[in-house]
Rosetta silent file (secondary structure, phi, psi, omega in degrees, C-alpha in Angstrom):
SEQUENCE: XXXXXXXXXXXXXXXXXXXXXXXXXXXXXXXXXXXXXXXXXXXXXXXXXXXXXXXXXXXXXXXXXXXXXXXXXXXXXXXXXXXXXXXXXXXXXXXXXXXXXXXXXXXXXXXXXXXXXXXXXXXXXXXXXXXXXXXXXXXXXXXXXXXXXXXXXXXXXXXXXXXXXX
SCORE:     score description
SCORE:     0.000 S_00000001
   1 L     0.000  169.586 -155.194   20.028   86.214  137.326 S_00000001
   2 E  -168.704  119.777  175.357   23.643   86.700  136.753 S_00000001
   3 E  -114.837  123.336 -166.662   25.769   86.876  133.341 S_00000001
   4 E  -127.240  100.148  167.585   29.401   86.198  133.467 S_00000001
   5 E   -81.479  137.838 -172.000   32.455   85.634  131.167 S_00000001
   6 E  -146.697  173.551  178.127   35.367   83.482  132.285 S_00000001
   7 E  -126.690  113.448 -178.504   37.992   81.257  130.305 S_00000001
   8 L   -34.604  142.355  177.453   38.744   77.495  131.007 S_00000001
   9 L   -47.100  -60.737 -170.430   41.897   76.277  132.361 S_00000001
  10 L   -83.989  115.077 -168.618   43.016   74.614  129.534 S_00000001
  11 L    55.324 -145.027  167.354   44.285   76.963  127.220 S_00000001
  12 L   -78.542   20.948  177.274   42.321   79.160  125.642 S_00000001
  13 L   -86.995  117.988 -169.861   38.713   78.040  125.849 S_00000001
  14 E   -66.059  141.069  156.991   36.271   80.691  125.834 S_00000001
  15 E  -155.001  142.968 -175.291   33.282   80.234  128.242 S_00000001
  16 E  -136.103  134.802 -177.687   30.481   82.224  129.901 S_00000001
  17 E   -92.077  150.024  174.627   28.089   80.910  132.577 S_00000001
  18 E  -137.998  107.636 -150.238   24.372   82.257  132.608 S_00000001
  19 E  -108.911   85.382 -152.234   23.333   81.681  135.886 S_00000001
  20 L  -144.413  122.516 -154.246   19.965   80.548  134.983 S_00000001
  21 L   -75.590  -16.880 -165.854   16.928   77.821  135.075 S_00000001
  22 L  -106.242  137.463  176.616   16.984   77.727  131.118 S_00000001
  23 L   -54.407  153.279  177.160   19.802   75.774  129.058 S_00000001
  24 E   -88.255  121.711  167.139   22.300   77.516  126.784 S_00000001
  25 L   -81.740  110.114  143.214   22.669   76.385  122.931 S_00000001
  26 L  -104.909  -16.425 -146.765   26.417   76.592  122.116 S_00000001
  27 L   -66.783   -0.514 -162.615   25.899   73.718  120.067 S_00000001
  28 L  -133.269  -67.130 -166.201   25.831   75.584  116.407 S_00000001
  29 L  -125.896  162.801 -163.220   27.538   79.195  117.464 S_00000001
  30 L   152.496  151.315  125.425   29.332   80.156  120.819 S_00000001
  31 L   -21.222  121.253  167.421   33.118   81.882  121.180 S_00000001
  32 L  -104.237    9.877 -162.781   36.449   80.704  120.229 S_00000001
  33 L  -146.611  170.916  176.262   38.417   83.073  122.202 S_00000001
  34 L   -51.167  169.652 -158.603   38.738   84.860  125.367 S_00000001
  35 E  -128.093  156.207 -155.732   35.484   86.579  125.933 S_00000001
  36 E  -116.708  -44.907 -163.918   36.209   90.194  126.765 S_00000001
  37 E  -162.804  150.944  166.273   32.643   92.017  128.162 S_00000001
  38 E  -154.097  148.236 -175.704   29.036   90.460  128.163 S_00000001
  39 E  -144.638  131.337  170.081   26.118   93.167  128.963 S_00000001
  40 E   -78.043   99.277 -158.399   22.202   92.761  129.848 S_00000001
  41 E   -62.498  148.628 -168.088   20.088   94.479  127.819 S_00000001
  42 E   -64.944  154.662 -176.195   17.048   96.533  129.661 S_00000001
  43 E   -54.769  100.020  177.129   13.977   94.633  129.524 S_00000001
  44 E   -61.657  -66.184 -165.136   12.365   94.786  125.777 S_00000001
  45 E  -151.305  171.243  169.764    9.464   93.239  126.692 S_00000001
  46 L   -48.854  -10.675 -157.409    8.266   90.359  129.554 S_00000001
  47 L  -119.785   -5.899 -151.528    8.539   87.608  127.795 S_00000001
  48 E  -153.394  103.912  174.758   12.348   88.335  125.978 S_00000001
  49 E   -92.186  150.681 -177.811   15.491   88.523  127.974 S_00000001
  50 E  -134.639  124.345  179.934   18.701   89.701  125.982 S_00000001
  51 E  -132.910  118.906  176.795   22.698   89.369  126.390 S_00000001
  52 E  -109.371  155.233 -167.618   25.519   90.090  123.889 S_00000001
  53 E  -129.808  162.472 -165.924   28.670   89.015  124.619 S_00000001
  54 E  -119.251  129.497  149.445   32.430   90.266  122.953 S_00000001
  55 E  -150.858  170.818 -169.265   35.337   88.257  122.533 S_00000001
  56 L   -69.084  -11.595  169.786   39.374   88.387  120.676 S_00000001
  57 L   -77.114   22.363 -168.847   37.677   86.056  118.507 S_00000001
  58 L    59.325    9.207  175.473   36.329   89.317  116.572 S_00000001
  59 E   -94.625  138.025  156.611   32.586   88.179  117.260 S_00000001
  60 E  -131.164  154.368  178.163   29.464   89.555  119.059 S_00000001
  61 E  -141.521  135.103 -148.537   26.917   87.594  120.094 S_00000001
  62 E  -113.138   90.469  179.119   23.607   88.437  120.788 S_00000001
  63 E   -37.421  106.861  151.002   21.821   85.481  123.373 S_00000001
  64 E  -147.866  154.764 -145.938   18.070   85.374  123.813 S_00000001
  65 E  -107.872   63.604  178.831   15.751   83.911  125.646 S_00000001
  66 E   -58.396  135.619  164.908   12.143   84.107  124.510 S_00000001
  67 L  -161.617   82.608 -163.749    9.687   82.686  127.150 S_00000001
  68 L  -100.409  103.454  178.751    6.666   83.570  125.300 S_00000001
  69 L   108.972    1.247 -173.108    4.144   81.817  126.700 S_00000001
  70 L  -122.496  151.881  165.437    5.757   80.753  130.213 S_00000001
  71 L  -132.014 -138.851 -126.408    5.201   82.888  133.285 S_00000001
  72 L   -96.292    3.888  166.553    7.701   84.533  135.868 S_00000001
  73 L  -118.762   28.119  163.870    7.990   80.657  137.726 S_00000001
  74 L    76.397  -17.430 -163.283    9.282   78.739  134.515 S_00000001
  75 L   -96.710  135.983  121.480    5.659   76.837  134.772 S_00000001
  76 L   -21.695  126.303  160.700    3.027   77.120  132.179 S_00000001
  77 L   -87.057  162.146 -171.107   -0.002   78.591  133.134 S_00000001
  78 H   -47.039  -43.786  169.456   -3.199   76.273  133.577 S_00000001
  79 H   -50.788  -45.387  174.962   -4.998   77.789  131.192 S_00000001
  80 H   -88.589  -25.983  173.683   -2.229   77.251  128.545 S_00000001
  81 H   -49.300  -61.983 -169.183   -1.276   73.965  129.983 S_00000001
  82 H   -45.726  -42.592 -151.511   -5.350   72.929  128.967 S_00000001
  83 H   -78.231  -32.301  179.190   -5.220   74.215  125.651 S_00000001
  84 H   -65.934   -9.784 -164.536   -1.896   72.411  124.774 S_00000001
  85 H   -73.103  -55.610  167.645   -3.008   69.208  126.186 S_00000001
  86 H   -30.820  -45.868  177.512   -5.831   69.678  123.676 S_00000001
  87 H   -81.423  -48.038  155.899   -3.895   70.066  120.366 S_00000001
  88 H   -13.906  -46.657 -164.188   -1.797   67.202  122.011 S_00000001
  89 L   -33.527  153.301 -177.632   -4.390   64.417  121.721 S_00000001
  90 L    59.250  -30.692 -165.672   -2.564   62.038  120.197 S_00000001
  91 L   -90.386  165.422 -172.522    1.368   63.720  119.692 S_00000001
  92 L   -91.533  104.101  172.817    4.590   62.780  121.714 S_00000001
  93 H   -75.425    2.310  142.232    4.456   65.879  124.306 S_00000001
  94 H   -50.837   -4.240 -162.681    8.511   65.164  123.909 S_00000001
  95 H  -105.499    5.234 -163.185    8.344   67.330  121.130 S_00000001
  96 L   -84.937  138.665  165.627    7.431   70.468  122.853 S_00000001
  97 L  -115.242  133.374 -174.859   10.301   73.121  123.112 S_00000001
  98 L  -111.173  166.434 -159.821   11.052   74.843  126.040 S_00000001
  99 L   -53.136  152.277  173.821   12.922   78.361  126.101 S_00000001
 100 L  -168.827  155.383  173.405   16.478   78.134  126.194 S_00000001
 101 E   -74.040  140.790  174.960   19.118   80.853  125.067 S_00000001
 102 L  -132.767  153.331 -163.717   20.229   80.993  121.883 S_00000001
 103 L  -107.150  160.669 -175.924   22.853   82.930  120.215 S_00000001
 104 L  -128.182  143.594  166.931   22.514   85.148  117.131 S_00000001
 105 E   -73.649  124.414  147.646   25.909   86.533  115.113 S_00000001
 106 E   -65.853  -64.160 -161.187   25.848   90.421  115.448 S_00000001
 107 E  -170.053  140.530  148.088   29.083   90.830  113.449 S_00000001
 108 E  -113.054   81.726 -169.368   32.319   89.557  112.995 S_00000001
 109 L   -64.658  172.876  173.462   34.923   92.606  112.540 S_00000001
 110 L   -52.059  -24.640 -146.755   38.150   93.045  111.667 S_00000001
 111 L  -165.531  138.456  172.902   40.044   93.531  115.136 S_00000001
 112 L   -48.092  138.986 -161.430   39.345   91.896  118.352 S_00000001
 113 E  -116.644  131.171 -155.293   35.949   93.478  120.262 S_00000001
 114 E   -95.698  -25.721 -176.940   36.580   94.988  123.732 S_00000001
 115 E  -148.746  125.425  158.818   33.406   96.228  124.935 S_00000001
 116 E   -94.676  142.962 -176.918   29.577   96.003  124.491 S_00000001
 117 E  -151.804  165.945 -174.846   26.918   98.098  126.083 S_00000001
 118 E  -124.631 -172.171 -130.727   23.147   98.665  125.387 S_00000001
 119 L  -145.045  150.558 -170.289   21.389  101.735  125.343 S_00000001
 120 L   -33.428  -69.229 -162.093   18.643  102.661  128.262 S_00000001
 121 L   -59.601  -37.188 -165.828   15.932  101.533  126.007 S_00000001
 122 L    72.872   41.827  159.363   17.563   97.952  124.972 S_00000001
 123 L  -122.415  -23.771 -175.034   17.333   98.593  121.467 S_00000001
 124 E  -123.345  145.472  158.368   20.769  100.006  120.108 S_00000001
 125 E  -109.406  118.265  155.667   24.092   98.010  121.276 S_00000001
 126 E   -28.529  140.802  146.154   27.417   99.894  121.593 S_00000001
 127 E  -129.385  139.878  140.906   30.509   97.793  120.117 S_00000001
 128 E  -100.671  137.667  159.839   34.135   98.876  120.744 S_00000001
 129 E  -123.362 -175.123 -171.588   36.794   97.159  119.101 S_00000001
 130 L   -58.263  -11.594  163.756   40.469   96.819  118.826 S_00000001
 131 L   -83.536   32.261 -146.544   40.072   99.383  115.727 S_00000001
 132 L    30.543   20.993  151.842   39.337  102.511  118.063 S_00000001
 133 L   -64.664  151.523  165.614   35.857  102.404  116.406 S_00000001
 134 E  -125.281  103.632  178.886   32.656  102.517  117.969 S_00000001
 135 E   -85.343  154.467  175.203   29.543  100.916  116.248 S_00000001
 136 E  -133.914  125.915 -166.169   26.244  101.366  116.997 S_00000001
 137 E  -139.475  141.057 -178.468   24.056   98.918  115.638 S_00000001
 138 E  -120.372  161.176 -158.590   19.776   97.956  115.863 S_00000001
 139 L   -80.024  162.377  176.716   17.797   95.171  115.312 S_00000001
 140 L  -116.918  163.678  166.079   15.731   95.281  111.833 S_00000001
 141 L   -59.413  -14.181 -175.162   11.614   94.044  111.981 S_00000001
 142 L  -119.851   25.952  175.952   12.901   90.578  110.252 S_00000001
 143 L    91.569  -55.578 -156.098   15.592   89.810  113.231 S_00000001
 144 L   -47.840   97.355 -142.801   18.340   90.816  111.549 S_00000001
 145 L   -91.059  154.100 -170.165   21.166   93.458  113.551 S_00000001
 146 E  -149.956  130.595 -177.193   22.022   96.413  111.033 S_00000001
 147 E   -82.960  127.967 -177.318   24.766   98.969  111.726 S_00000001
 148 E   -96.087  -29.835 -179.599   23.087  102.735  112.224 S_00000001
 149 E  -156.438  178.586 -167.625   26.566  104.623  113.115 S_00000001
 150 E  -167.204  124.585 -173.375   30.141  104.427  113.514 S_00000001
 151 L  -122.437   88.030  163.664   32.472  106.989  115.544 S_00000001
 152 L   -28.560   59.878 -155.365   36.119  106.823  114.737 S_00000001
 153 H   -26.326  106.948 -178.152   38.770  107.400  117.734 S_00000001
 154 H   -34.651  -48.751 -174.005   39.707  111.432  116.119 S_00000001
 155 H   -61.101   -2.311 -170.626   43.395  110.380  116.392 S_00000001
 156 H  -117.792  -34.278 -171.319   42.936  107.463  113.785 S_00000001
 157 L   -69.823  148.381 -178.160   41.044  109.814  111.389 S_00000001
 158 L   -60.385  123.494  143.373   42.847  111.496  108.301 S_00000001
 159 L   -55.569  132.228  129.488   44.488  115.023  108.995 S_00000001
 160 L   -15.133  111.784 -174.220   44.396  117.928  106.982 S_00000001
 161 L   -73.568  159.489 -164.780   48.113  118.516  105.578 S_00000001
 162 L   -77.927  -45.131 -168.396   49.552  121.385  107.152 S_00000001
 163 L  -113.994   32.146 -178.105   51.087  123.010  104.068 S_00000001
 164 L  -107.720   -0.210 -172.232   48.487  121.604  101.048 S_00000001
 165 L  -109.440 -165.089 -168.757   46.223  124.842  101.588 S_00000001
 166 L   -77.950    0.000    0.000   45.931  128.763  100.288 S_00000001
């Protein structure tokens, strides 16, 4: 699979291809702006692929694919197939939903965000933005991204006056 950001001819419309058997949701959330960096996070688990994406619209956004319940050739297995057909009796098997990415809001900062990266494990994501900050931020047990640290470019942090001491 293959994750990519690019920008549309006309004007300024962000877009990023996910080169992929499962559909994309922008319809609710998505980019308004050039899209800057997008990074694959190491496998969390078999069933839950993960991609955050950057862009000058001050957003990250973090894409994932649960396919809980599918195995590694997009098919059901038979076994799971049986049991749904079962609970089925009767129901519109239109109604079933199959995996598709979806995007989650990380943050929306102050200053356009230049780079994302994820950490060996695929649990903490890097942000840089346009404020020479660096965030570091993890997922909470109820979904929910939470910032754990922040590193300050030294040259933007307050100096010590030269002449204020003994």
């Amino acid at each position: 699979m293959e994750v990519t950001g690019a920008v549309g001819t006309a004007g300024r419309d962000a877009k990023w291809v996910l080169d992929t058997t499962y559909p994309v949701d922008t319809s609710k959330l998505s980019h308004k702006d050039w899209i800057r960096d997008v990074a694959w996070s190491p496998c969390l688990s078999p069933t839950v692929q993960r991609v955050a994406s950057c862009s000058e619209d001050r957003t990250v956004l973090i894409w994932t694919l649960d396919m809980s319940g599918v195995n590694n050739d997009g098919e059901k297995g038979q076994q799971q197939k049986e049991e749904e057909e079962k609970k089925d009796v009767g129901s519109s098997k239109n109604n079933k939903k199959k995996p598709m990415w979806v995007p989650q809001l990380l943050h929306t900062f102050e200053d356009p965000v230049w780079r994302v990266s994820w950490s060996l494990t695929g649990n903490i994501l890097a942000v840089s933005s346009g404020d020479d900050c660096v965030t570091l931020w993890k997922q909470t047990l109820d979904g929910t991204w939470m910032q754990v640290s922040s590193v300050l470019d030294e040259q933007q942090q307050p100096s010590k006056s030269a002449g204020g001491g003994d």
